[in-house]
C-alpha positions in Angstrom: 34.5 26.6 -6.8 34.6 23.4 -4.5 31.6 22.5 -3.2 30.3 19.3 -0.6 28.7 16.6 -3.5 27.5 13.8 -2.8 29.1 9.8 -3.3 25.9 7.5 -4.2 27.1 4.8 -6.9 25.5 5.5 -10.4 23.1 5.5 -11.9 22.2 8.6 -8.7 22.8 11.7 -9.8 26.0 12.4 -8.2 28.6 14.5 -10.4 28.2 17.8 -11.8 27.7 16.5 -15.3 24.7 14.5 -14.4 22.9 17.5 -12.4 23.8 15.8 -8.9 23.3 17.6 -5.8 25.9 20.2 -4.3 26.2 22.6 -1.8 28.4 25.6 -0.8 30.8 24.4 1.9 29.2 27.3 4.6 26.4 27.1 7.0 24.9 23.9 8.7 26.2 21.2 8.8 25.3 17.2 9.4 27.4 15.5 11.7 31.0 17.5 12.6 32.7 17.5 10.2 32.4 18.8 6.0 34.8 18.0 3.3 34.8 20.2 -0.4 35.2 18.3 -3.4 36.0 19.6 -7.2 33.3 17.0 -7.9 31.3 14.0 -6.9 32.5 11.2 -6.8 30.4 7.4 -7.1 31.2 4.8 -5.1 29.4 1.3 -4.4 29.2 2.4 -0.5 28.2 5.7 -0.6 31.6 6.9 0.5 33.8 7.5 -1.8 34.5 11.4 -0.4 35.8 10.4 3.0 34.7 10.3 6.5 32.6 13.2 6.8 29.5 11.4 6.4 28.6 11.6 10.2 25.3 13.1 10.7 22.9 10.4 10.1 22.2 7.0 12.7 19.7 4.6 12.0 17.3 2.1 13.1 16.1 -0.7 12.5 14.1 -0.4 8.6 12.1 -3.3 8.1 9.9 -3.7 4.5 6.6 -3.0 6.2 7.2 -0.8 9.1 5.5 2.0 10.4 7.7 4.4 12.3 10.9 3.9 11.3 13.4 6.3 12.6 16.8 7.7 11.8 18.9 10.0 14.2 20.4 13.1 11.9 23.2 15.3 14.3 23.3 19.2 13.0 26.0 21.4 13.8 25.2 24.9 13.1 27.7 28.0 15.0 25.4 30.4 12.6 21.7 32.0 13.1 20.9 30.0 9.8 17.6 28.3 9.3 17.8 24.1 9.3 15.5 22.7 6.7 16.5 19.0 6.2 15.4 17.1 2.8 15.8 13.3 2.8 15.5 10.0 0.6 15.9 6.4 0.5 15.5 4.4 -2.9 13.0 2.2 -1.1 12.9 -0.5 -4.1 16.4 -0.4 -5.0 16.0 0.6 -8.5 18.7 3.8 -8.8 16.2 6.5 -8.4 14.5 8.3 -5.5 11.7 9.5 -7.2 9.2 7.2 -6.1 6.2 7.9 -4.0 7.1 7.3 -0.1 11.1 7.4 -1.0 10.9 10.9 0.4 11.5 10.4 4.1 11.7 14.0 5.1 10.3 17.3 3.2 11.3 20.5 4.5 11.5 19.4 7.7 12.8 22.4 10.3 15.6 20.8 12.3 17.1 22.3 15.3 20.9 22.0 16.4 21.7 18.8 18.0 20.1 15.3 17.6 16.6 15.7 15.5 14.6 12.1 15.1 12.8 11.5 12.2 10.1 9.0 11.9 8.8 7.6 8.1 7.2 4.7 6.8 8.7 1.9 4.6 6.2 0.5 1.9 5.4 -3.3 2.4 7.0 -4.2 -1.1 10.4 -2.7 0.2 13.2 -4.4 -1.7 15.3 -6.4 0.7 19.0 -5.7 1.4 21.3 -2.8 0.8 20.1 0.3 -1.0 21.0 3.7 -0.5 20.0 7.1 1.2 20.6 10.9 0.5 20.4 13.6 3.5 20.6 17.2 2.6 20.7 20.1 4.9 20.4 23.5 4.0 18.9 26.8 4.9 16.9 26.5 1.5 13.4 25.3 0.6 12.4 22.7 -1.9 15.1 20.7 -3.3 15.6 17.9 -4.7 17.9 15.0 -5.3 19.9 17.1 -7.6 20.8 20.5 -8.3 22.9 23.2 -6.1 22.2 25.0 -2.6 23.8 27.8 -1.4 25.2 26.1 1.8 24.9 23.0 4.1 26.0 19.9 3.2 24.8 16.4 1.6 25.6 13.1 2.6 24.9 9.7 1.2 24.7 6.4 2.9 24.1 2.8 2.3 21.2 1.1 4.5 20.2 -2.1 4.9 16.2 -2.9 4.6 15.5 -6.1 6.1 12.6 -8.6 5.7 9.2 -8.2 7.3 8.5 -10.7 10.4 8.8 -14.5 9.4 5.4 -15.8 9.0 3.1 -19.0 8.0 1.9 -17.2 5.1 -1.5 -18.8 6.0 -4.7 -16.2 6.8 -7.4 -15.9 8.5 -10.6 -16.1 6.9 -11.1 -12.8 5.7 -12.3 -10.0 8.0 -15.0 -6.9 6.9 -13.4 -4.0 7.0 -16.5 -2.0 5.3 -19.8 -3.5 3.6 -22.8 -2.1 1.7 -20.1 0.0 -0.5 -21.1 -0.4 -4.5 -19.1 -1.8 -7.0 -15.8 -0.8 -4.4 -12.9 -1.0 -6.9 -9.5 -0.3 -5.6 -8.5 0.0 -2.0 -4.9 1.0 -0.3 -3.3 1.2 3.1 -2.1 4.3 4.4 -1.7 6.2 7.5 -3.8 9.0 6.8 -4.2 10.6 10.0 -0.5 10.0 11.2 -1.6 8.2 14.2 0.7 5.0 14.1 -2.3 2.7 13.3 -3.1 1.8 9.1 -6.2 3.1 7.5 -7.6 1.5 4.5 -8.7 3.9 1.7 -11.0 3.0 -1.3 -12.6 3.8 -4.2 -16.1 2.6 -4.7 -17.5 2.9 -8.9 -21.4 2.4 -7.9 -21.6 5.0 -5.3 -18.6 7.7 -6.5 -17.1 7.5 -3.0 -13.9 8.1 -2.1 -13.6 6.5 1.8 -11.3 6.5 4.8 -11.5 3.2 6.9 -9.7 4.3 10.0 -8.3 2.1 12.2 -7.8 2.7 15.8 -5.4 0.7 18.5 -8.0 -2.1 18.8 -7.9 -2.9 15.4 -11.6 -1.6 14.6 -12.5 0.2 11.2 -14.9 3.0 10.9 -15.8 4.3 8.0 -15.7 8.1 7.0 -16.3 10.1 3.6 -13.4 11.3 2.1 -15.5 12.9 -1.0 -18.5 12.4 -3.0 -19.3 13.0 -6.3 -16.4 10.6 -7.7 -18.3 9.2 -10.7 -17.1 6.2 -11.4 -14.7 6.3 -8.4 -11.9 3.5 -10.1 -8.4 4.3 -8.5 -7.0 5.5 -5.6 -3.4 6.3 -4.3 -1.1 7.9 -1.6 1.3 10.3 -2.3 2.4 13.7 -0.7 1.4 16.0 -3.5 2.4 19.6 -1.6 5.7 18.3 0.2 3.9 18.7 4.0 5.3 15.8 5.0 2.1 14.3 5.1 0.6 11.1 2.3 -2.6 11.9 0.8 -5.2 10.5 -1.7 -5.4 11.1 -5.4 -8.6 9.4 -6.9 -9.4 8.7 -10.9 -13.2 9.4 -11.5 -13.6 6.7 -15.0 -17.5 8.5 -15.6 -16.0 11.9 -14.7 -12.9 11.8 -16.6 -11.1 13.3 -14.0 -8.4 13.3 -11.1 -8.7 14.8 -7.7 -6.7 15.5 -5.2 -8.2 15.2 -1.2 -5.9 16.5 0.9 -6.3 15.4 4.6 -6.0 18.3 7.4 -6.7 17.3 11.0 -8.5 20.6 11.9 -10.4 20.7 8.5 -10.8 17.3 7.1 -11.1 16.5 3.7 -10.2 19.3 1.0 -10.6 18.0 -2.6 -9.2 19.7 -5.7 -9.3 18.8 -9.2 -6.3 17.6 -10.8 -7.6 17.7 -14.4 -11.2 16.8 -15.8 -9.7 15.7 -19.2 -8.6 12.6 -18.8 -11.3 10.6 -20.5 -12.3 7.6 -18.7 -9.6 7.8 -16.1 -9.0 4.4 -14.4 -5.5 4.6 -13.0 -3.8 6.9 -11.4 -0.1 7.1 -9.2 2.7 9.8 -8.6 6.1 10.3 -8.4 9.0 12.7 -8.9 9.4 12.1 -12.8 11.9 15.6 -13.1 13.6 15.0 -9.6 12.7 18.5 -9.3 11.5 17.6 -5.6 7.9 18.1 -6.4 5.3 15.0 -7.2 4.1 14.4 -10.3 0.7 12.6 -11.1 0.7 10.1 -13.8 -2.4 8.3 -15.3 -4.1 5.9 -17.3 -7.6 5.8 -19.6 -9.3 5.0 -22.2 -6.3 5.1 -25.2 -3.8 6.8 -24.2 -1.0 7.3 -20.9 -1.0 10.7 -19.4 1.6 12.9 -16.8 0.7 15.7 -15.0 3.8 18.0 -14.3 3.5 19.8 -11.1 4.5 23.7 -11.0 4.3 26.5 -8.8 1.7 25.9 -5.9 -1.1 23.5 -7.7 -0.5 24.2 -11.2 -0.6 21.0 -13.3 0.6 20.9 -16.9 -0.7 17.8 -18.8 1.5 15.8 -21.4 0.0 13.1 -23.3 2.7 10.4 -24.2 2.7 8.9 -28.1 0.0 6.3 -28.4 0.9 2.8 -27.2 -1.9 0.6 -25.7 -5.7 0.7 -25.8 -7.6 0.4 -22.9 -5.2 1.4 -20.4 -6.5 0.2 -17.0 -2.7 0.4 -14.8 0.1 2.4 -14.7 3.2 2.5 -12.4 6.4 3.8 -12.5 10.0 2.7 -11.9 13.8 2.5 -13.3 13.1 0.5 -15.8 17.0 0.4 -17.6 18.7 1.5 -15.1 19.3 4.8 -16.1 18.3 6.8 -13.2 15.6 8.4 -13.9 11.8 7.0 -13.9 9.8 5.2 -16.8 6.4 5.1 -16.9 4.4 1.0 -17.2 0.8 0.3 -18.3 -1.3 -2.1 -19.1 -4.1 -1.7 -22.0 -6.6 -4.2 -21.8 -8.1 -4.1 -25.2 -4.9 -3.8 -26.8 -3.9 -7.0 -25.2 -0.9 -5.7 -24.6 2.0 -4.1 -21.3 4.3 -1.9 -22.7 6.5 1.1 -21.2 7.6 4.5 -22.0 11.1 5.1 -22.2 12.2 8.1 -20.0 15.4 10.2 -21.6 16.3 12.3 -18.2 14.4 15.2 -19.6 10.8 14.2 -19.7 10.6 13.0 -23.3 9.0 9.9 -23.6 9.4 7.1 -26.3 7.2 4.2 -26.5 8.5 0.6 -25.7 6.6 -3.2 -25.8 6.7 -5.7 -23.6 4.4 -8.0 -24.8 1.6 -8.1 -27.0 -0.2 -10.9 -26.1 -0.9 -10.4 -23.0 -4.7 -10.9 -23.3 -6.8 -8.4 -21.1 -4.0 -7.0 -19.5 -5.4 -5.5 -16.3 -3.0 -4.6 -13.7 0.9 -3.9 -13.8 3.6 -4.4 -11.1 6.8 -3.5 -10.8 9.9 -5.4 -8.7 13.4 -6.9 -9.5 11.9 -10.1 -8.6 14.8 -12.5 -9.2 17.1 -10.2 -7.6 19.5 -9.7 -10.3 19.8 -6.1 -9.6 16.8 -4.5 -13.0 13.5 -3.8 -12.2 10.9 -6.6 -13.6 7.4 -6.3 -14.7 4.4 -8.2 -13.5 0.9 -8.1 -15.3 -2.6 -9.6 -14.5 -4.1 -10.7 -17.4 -7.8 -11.5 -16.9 -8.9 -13.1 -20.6 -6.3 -15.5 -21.0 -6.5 -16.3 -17.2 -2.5 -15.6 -15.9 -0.1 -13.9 -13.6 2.8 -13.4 -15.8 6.5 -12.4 -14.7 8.0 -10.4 -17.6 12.0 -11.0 -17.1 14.1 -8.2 -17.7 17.8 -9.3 -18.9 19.5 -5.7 -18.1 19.1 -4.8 -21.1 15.3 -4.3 -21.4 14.8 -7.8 -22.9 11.4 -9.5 -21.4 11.1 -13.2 -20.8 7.8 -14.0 -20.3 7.6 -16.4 -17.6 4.5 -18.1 -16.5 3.5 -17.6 -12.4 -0.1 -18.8 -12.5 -2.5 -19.9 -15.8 -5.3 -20.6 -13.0 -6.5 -17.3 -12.3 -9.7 -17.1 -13.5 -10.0 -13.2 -14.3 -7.2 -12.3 -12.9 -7.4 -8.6 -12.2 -5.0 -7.7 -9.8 -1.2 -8.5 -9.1 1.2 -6.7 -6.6 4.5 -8.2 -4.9 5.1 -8.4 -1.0 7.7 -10.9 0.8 4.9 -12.2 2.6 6.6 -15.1 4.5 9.2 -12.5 5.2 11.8 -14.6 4.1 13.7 -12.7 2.3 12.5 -12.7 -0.9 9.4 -11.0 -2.6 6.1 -13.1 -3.3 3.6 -12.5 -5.9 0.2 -11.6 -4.7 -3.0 -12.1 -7.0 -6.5 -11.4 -7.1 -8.6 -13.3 -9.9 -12.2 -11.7 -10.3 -14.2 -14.9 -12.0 -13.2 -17.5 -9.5 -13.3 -15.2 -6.6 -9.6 -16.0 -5.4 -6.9 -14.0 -3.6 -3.6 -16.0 -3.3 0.0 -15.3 -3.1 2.8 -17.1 -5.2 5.6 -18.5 -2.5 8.7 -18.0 -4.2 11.5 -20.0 -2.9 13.9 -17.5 -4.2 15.2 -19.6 -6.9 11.9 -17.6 -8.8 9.7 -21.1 -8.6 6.3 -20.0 -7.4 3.8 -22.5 -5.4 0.5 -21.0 -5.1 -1.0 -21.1 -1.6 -4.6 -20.0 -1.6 -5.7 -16.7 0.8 -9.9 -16.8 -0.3 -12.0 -18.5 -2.4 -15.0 -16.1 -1.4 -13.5 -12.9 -2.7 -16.8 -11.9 -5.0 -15.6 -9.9 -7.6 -12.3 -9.3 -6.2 -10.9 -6.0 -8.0 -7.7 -4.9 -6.1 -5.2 -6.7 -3.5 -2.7 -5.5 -1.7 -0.3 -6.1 1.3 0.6 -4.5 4.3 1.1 -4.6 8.3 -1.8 -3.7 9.5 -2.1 -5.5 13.2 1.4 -4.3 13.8 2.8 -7.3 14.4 5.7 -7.2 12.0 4.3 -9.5 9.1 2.3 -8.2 6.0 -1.4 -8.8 5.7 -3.5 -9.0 2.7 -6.5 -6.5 2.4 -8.5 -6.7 -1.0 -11.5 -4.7 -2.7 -14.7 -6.9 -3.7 -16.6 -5.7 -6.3 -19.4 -8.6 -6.2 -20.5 -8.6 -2.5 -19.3 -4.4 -2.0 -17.2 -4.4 0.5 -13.1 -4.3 2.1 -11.7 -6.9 3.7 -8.6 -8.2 5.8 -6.6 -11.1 5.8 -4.3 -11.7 8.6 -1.2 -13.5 8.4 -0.4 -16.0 11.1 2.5 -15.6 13.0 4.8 -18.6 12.2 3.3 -21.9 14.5 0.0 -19.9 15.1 -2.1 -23.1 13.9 -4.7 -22.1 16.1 -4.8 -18.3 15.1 -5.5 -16.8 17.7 -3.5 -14.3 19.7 -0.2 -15.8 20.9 2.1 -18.7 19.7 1.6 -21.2 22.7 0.5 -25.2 23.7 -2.6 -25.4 22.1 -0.7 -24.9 18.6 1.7 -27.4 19.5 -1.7 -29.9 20.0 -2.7 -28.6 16.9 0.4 -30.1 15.0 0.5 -33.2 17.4 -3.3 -33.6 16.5 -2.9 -33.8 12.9 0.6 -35.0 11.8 1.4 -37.9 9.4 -2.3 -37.9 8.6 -3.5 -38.4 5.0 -6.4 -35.8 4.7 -5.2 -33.8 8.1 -7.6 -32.8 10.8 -7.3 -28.9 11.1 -5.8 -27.6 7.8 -4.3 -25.0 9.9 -1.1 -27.3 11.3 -0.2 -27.2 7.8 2.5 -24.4 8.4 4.0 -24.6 4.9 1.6 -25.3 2.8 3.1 -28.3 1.7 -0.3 -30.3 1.6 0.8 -32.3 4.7 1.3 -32.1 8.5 5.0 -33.3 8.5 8.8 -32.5 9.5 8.4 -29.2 7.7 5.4 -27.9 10.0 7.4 -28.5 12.7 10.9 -26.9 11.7 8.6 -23.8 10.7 7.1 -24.0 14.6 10.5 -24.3 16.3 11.9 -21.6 14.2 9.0 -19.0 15.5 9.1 -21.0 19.1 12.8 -22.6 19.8 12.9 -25.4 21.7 11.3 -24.0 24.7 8.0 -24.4 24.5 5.5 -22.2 26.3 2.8 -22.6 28.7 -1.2 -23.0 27.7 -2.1 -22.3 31.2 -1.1 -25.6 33.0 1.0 -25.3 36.4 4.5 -26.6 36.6 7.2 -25.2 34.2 8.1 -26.3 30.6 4.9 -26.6 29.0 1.2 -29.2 29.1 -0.8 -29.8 26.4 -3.8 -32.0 27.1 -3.9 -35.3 24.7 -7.1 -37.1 24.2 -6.2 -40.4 23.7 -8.2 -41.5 20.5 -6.0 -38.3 18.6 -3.1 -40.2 17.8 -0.1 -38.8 16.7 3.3 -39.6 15.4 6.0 -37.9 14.7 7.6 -38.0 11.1 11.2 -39.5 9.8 13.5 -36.6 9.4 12.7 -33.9 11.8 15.1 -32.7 13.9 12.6 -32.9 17.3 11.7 -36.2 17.2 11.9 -39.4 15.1 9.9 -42.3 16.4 7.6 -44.7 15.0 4.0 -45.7 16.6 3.6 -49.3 17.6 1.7 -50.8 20.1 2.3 -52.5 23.4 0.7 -53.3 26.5 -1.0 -49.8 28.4 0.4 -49.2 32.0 -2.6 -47.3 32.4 -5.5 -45.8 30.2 -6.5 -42.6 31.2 -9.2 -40.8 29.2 -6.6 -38.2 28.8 -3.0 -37.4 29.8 -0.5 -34.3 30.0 2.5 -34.2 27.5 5.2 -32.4 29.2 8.7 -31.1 29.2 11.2 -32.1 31.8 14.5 -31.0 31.5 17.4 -32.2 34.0 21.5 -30.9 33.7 24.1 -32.1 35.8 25.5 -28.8 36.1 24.1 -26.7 39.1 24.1 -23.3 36.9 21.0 -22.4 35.4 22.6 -20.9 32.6 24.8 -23.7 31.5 21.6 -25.9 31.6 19.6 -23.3 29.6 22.6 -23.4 26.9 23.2 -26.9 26.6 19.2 -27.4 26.0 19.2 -24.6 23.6 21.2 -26.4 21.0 20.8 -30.2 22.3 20.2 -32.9 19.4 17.6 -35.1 20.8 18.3 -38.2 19.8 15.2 -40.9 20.6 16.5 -43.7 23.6 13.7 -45.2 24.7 9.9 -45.3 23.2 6.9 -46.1 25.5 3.5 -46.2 23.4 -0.2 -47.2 24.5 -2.4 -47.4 21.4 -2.4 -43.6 20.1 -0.3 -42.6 23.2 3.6 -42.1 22.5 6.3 -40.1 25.1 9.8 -40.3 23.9 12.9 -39.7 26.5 16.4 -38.2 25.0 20.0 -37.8 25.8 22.2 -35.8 23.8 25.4 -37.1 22.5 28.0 -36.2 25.7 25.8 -37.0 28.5 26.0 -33.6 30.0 22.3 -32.7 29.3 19.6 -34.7 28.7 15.3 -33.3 27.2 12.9 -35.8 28.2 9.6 -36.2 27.1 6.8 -38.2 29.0 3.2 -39.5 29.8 2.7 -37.3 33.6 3.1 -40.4 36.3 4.7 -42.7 33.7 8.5 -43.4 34.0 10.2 -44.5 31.2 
């Protein structure tokens, strides 16, 4: 009988021989219209059945971004209930199993427009990936499998990078002290309030806590459960499809994983997942089956375990075949390409990162990646080069490296070299955190206390900038926005001196950091450029060891070339210049290009404004606006006492000119 399938390009399940999703042609609809099909159909735009798919509008999605919404349209002439199940493959990889790739569970929808809201994880892969919306009166499905009416539809979105930004930090911010050996920490929204909490897991105390933040930015701290021993791991993941992320801990002393499930009335309810899973010290979750349901998957002592979730909160444990020792990380993702989710570890005393090979049907077989990978601590997961496979990452803390495992396609690993300086590295996770485009590689090494992220310039060549150097013990970093400001921050947990802390990323040109982009980080730059050993490390926007052209590009890009106020009067913009801070602006920038000499003062104030005057023959404001907006200074005439240089330009027709001077000077 014809049905309504869905068009997602393999490897989703889409036809009838690969389980894909269909639905009788009857009841509600998305959209207006519904089309029947003998069977599915792939295509690489998700719309290879025609133009029914008209049901679903979205926003803006941004990697990073809290509140993301999508506008789904419901037709329904019949008394039928609405329950609307959706997905996006967040990290690209052919499957919407992972945890947060289900944007809406069961949700009861209404006739008319409905908005959804849902959050995209901070190491979203950038660029086109696709979606899958089904409507039915049923309950609990999944990705695949048949419904007795509505209708699916696919789509291809676009996920675009987090704010641009410096990439340089703050110095780190407490988030909680006087914890005990704190070991892991996450963000995540647990209250649904719009603002990130951090949640972690503290060995010397057996605490499980909630840091929540409110709209000011302040963290209190509240107990999500005691009685954690050895509290190693923690991680989000909605466990009984209410639409709502919760915590899953792994207790290493009491071989054990428990579920706390967060109700606003109630609190904190926690349940034990198993207490056999000896010396537990990973844990995450995902849809393995694509059943709909979340699975918990974790890793201890020597061996890699999976929890399949029934009926209710009924568990059934499978051990996979022995592979690493030592297993201190799991994660989970499409490793060939398949569809369906393998399962990635790390065993530490096996020296060794390895996977287990998913056959669609839950049967595991055992797979290396390297080993020689000495003390393998921590495992990530990310098609870093953008090739279009999933890579491996791994943080290996005896031989001292971040290492990049290559994936050809074909599930051959090059091992490639990010850092050999990380002194105990214990932690590695990927984020684009210049929001460039492109994903970083962010590292926490426990012996030198260092957190720093690997730039990469998305030709996979990684320059490390350093976040910390004080980051005692650090155990587990991580990346997310948690100011709101559109850029990813860095939060960590540090074993040595117990506590959580945030980094916050400057805003591209923020030298200064503090709140706004404005004169005083232009003075910054001024203040500091060309020198050898720069005054006020901060002007360095791009890391690049120098105050030069590039600090500036990365400023105008933030600012354009309309500089704002730091509280003088007048329009354009003042920044005071004491006269013994010299400055001079480098060969090649676009801005400026002059070269400091010295002549004769025609006066020698202690200090002087720098400001912007702009003059357009043209009597309309917005012709003047436009022609400064894109006008190529080029330098005409160079007036300089000692330290003190203005610089007047024309551009090239004579119809605008930008002129920069010394207040009461002319040039």
């Amino acid at each position: 009988m014809a049905a309504d399938f869905g068009d997602a390009p393999a490897p989703y399940p889409t036809t009838i021989a690969e389980g894909g999703a269909q639905h009788v042609a009857s009841g509600p609809m998305l959209g207006v219209g519904r089309d029947q099909e003998a069977d599915g159909v792939h295509s690489a735009n998700a719309d290879g059945d025609g133009a029914d798919d008209d049901g679903v509008v979205f926003g803006t999605l941004r990697a990073g971004q809290q509140g993301a919404s999508a506008t789904v349209t419901v037709t329904d002439s019949a008394s039928f209930s609405k329950i609307l199940n959706a997905w996006i493959d967040f990290d690209g990889d052919g499957n919407w199993g992972e945890a947060g790739d289900q944007i809406a569970n069961d949700l009861f929808v209404a006739a008319g427009q409905n908005s959804i809201t849902f959050d995209i994880p901070s190491d979203a892969a950038v660029g086109v990936t696709y979606a899958r919306f089904r409507l039915s009166s049923q309950r609990n499905l999944g990705t695949s499998g048949s419904a007795a009416n509505g209708e699916i539809e696919d789509y291809t979105v676009t996920i675009v990078p987090p704010a641009r930004a410096g990439g340089q930090f703050s110095a780190g911010e407490n988030v909680a002290t006087s914890l005990t050996g704190v070991q892991s920490a996450i963000a995540i929204d647990v209250d649904d309030d719009g603002y990130l909490d951090l949640v972690s897991a503290d060995y010397g105390t057996g605490e499980v806590s909630w840091h929540r933040r409110d709209q000011f930015g302040a963290f209190t701290r509240r107990t999500i459960a005691s009685g954690i021993d050895g509290a190693k791991s923690v991680f989000a993941a909605d466990i009984n499809g209410d639409d709502v992320a919760e915590v899953i801990s792994a207790s290493q002393l009491g071989n054990k994983l428990v579920w706390h499930h967060y109700s606003a009335t109630v609190g904190f309810t926690s349940l034990t997942i198993s207490d056999n899973v000896p010396k537990a010290s990973s844990v995450v979750a995902a849809d393995l089956d694509g059943d709909g349901d979340t699975e918990v998957i974790s890793g201890g002592n020597n061996a890699v375990r999976w929890f399949e979730h029934g009926s209710g909160f009924a568990f059934t444990p499978h051990v996979l075949p022995l592979g690493g020792t030592g297993i201190s990380s799991v994660a989970v993702a499409n490793l060939d390409g398949d569809g369906d989710l393998d399962i990635i570890y790390a065993g530490t005393t096996s020296n060794s990162v390895g996977w287990y090979r998913n056959n669609g049907s839950e049967s595991f077989t055992h797979q290396s990646i390297s080993t020689t990978a000495m003390g393998a601590s921590s495992v990530a997961t990310a098609d870093l080069d953008d090739d279009g496979d999933v890579d491996v990452l791994s943080a290996n803390s005896t031989e001292h490296k971040i290492v990049w495992y290559e994936n050809n396609g074909a599930q051959g690993f090059a091992t490639r070299i990010i850092s050999s300086t990380a002194m105990g590295a214990g932690s590695v996770s990927v984020a684009d955190i210049d929001g460039d485009g492109d994903l970083d590689v962010l590292g926490g090494s426990a012996t030198d206390n260092k957190i720093a992220w690997h730039q990469n310039d998305g030709n996979q060549t990684f320059v490390e900038r350093t976040i910390a150097t004080d980051a005692s013990s650090v155990r587990s970093v991580g990346a997310a926005d948690l100011d709101g400001d559109g850029d990813l921050d860095v939060f960590a947990a540090q074993a040595g001196n117990a506590r959580v802390r945030q980094f916050t990323n400057r805003a591209l040109g923020n030298y200064a950091v503090d709140s706004a982009v404005d004169g005083s980080d232009f003075l910054l730059w001024q203040r500091t450029l060309g020198s050898a050993t720069p005054r006020g490390a901060g002007a360095d926007g791009d890391g690049s060891g120098a105050v030069d052209a590039g600090d500036l590009a990365l400023w105008r890009q933030n600012f354009g070339w309309v500089a704002p106020s730091n509280g003088s009067s007048g329009g354009g913009f003042g920044i005071e210049v004491p006269q013994s801070d010299g400055y001079a602006a480098p060969t090649g920038t676009e801005f400026l290009s002059v070269d400091l000499f010295s002549e004769p003062a025609a006066a020698s104030p202690s200090s002087v404004l720098l400001a912007k005057q702009e003059s357009q023959q043209s009597t309309s404001n917005a012709d003047r606006d436009a022609a400064l907006a894109a006008l190529p200074v080029v330098p005409q005439a160079i007036v300089a006492s000692n330290t003190l240089v203005a610089v007047s330009g024309e551009d090239d027709d004579s119809s605008a000119s930008a002129e920069l001077a010394i207040a009461g000077w002319g040039l």
